[in-house]
C-alpha positions as CSV (number, residue, x, y, z in Angstrom):
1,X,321.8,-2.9,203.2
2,X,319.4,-2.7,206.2
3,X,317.7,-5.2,207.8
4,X,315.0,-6.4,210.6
5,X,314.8,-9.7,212.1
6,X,311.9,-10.9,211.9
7,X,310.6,-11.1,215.6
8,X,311.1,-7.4,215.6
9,X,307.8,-6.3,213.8
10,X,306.0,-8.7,215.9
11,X,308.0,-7.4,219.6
12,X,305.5,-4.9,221.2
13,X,308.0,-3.4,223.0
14,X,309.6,-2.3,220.2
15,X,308.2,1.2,218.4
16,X,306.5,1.4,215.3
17,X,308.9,2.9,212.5
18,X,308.0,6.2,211.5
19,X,306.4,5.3,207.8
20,X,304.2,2.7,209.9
21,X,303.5,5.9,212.7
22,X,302.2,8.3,209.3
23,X,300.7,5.0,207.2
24,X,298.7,4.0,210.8
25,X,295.3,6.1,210.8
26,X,294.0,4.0,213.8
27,X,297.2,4.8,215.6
28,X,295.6,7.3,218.4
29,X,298.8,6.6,221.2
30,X,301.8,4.8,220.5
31,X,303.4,3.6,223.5
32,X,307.2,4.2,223.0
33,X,309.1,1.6,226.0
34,X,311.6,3.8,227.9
35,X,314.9,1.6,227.5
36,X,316.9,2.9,225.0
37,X,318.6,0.9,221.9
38,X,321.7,-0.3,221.9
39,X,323.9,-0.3,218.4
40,X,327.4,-1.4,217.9
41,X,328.9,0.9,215.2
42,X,332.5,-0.9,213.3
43,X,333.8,-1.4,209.6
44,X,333.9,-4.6,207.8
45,X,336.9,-6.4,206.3
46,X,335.8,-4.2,203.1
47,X,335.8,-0.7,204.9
48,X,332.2,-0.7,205.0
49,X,330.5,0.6,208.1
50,X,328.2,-1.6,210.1
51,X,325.6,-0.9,212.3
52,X,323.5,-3.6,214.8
53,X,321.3,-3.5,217.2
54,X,322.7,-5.5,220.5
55,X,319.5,-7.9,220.1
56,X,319.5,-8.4,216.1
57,X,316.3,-6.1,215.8
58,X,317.8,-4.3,213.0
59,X,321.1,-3.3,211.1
60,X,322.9,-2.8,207.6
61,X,325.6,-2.2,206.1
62,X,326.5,1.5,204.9
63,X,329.3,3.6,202.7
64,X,329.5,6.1,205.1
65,X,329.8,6.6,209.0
66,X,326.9,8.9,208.9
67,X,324.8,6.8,207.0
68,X,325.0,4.4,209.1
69,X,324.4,6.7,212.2
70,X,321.6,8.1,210.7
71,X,319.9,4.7,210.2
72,X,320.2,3.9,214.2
73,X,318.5,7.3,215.4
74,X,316.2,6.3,212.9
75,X,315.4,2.9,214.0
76,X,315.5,4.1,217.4
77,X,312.1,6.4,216.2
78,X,312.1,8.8,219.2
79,X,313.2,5.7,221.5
80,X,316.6,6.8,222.1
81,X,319.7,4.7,221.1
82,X,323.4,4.0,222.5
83,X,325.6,3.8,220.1
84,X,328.9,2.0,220.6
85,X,331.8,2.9,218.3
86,X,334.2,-0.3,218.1
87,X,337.8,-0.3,217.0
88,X,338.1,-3.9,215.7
89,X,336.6,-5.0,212.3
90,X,333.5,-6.6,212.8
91,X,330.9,-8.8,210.5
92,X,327.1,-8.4,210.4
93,X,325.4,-11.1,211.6
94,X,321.7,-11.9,210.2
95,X,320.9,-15.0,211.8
96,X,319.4,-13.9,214.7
C-alpha cells in the first residue's frame, strides 16, 4: 500500500512522478536534483516487504520483493535511488 507524505508533492527538489511528467502539458524542463534516493528495503512481522524512503517521502508495503523494488526506481523517476536491503524485520512508519 504505497504512500507519500505530504510535504513531498510540495518539496521542489523532489521530481515530478511520471503520470504528473505525461498529465503536465506546460511542463517544457523538469529539473531533476542530482542526489539520489535513499530506500530501506526489509519484511514486516507478516512477511510483507517494505520499502521507505530515508526522509518519509514515499513507501508501501508489497507481496513481493520485486514489487516493492519496482515501486523505488519508480519513485526515484529517472532520479536514481540507493536501495538498502536490511536483515532485521522492520515496521513502516507513516507519520512523518
Amino acid at each position: 500500500i504505497p504512500f507519500r507524505s505530504p510535504d513531498s508533492a510540495s518539496d521542489p527538489s523532489r521530481p515530478l512522478p511520471m503520470e504528473s511528467q505525461l498529465l503536465d502539458k506546460h511542463a517544457s524542463q523538469i529539473e531533476v536534483a542530482c542526489d539520489p534516493l535513499r530506500f530501506t528495503l526489509g519484511r514486516d512481522h507478516d512477511g510483507l516487504w517494505i520499502v521507505q524512503e530515508a526522509h518519509g517521502l514515499c513507501g508501501g508495503r508489497f507481496i513481493s520483493e520485486n514489487a516493492a523494488t519496482r515501486y523505488a526506481k519508480f519513485e526515484s523517476a529517472g532520479r536514481g535511488s540507493v536501495i538498502r536491503v536490511i536483515p532485521d524485520p522492520i515496521e513502516l512508519n507513516c507519520s512523518t
